[in-house]
Structures are given as structure tokens and as C-alpha cells.
VOFIKE-504002 format. One record per residue (C-alpha): residue in three letters; x, y, z. Coordinates in nm, 4 decimals. Layout:
<rs>
<r><residu>ALA</residu><px>X</px><py>Y</py><pz>Z</pz></r>
...
</rs>
This chain:
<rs>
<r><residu>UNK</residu><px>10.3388</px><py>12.2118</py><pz>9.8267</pz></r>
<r><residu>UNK</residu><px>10.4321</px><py>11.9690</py><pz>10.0921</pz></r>
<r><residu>UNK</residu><px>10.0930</px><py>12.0390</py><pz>10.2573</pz></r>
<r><residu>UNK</residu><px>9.9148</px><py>11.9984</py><pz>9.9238</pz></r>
<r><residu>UNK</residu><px>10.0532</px><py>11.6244</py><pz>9.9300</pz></r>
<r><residu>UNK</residu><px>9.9852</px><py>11.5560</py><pz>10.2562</pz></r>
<r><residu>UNK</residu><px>9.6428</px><py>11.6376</py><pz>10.2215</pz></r>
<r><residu>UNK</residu><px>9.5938</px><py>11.4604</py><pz>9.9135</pz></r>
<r><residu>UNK</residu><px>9.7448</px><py>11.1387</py><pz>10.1018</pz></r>
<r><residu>UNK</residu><px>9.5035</px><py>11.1835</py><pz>10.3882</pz></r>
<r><residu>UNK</residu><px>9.1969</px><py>11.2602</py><pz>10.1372</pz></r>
<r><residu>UNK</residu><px>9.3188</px><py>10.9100</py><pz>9.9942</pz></r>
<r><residu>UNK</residu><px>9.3594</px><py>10.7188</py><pz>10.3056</pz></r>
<r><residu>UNK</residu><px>9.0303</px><py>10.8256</py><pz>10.4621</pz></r>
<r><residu>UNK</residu><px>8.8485</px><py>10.7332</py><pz>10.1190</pz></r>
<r><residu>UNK</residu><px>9.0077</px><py>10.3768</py><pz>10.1403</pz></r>
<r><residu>UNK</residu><px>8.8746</px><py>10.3394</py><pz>10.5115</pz></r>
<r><residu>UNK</residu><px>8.5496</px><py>10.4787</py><pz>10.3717</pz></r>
<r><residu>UNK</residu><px>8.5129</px><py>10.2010</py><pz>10.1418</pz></r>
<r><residu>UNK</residu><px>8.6732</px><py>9.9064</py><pz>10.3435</pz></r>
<r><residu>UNK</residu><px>8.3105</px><py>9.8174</py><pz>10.4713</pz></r>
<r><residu>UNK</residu><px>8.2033</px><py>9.7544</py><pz>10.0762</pz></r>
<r><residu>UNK</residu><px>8.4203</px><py>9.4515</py><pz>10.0243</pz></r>
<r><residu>UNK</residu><px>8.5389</px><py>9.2009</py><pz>10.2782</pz></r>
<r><residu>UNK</residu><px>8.8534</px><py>9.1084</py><pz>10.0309</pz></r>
<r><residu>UNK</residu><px>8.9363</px><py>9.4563</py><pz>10.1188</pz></r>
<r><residu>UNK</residu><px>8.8968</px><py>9.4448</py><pz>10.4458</pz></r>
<r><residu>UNK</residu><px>9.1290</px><py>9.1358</py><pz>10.4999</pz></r>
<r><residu>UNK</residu><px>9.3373</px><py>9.2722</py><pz>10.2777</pz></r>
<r><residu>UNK</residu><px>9.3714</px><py>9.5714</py><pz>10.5209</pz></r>
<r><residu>UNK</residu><px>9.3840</px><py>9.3290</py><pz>10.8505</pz></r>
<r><residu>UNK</residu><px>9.6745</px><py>9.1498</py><pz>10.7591</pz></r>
<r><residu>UNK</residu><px>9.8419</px><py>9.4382</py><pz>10.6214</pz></r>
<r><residu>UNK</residu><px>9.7758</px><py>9.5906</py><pz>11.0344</pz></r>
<r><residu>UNK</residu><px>9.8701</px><py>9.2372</py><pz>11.1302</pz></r>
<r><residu>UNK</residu><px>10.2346</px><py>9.2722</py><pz>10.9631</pz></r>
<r><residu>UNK</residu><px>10.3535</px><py>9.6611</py><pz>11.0711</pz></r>
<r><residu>UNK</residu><px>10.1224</px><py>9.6998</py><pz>11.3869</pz></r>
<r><residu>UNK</residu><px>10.3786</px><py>9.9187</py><pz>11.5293</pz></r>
<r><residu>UNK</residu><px>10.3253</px><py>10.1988</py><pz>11.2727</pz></r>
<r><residu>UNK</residu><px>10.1042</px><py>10.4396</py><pz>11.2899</pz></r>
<r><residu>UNK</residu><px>9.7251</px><py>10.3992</py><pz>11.1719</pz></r>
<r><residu>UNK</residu><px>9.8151</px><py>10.6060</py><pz>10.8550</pz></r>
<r><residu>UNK</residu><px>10.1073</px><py>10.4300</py><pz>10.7499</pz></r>
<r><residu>UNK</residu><px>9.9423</px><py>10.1266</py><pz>10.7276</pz></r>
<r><residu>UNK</residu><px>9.6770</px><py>10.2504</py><pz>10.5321</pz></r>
<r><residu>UNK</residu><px>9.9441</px><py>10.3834</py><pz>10.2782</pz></r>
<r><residu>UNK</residu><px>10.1153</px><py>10.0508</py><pz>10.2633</pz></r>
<r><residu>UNK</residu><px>9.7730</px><py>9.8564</py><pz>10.2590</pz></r>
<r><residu>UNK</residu><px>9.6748</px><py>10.0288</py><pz>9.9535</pz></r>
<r><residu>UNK</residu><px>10.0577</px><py>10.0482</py><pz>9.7779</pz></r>
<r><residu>UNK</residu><px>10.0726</px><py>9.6875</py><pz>9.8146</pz></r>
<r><residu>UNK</residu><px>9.8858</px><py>9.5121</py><pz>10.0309</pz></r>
<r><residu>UNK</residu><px>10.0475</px><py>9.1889</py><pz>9.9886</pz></r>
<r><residu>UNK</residu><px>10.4102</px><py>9.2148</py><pz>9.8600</pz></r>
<r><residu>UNK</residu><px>10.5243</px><py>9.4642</py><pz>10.1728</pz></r>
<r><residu>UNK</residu><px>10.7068</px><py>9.2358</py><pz>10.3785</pz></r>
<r><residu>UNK</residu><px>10.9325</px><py>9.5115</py><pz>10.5704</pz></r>
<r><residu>UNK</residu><px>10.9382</px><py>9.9007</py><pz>10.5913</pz></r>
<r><residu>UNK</residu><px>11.2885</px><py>10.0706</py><pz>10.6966</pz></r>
<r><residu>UNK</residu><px>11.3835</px><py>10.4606</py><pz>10.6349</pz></r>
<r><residu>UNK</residu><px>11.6319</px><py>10.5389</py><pz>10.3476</pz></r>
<r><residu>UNK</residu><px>11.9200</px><py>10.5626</py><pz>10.6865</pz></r>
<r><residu>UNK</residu><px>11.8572</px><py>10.2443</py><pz>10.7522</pz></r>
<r><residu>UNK</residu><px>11.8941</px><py>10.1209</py><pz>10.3997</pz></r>
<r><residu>UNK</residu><px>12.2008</px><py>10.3410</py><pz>10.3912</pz></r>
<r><residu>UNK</residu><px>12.3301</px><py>10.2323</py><pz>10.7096</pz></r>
<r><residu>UNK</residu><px>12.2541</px><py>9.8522</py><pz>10.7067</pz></r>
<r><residu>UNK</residu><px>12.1987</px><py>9.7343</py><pz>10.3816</pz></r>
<r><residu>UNK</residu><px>12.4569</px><py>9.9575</py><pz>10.2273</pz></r>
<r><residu>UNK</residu><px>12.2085</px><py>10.0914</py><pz>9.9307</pz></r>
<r><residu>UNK</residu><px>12.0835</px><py>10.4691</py><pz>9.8655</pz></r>
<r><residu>UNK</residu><px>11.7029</px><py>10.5283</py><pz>9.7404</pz></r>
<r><residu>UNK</residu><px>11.7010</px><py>10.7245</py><pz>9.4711</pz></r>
<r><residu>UNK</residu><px>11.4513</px><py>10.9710</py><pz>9.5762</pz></r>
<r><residu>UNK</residu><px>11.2544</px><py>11.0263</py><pz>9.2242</pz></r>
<r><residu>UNK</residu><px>11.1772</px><py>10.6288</py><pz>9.1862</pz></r>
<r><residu>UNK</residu><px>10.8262</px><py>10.4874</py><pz>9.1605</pz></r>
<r><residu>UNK</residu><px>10.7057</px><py>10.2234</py><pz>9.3320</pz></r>
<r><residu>UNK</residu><px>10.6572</px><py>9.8773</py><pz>9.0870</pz></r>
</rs>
């Protein structure tokens, strides 16, 4: 299953870089979404640029939520 998903992710990702060339809102969209979390990798920042391209503003693992900001994710929520 988990290899079902991360297919389908990567399927998804690769079509969005397919299709960045097609619109140049797109493909700003996408270079200031690399401009923000350039220290992720390539595929991350695919996944945030097309979860929400402009409302990320930081990325932290549910630890560091946990840890810092004293809050748990609830691990069946969806994304606004």
C-alpha cells in the first residue's frame, strides 16, 4: 500500500513538472515555492508547490510540532 502511494505521489509530481512549461503563472508559482524551502529535497517542493503554493510559509515534522510548539497532528486530517 505504502508503495501504491508513493507512486501515485511521484506520478503526480512528475505530471506537475510536465506541465510547468504550459503556464508561466505556474512556473513562478513553483520558483518561489523553491525560493522558500530550498533546503528540501526536489520532491518535497513539488508536493508543497502544488498543496499550496502560496500559503506554506514553514514545514516542520509532527516531533517538532510535538517538541516545540507543544501540539500533536492528528494523523487522519486533511489539508484546508
Amino acid at each position: 500500500m505504502a508503495t501504491s502511494i508513493a507512486e501515485a505521489i511521484q506520478k503526480r509530481n512528475e505530471a506537475y513538472i510536465d506541465r510547468l512549461p504550459d503556464s508561466l503563472g505556474r512556473y513562478l508559482s513553483y520558483l518561489s515555492t523553491m525560493s522558500r524551502f530550498h533546503k528540501y529535497k526536489a520532491e518535497d517542493i513539488v508536493s508543497f508547490a502544488l498543496e499550496a503554493p502560496s500559503t506554506f510559509t514553514a514545514v516542520a515534522a509532527p516531533a517538532v510540532w510535538e517538541k516545540h510548539f507543544g501540539r500533536k497532528i492528528d494523523p487522519r486530517a486533511k489539508g484546508a
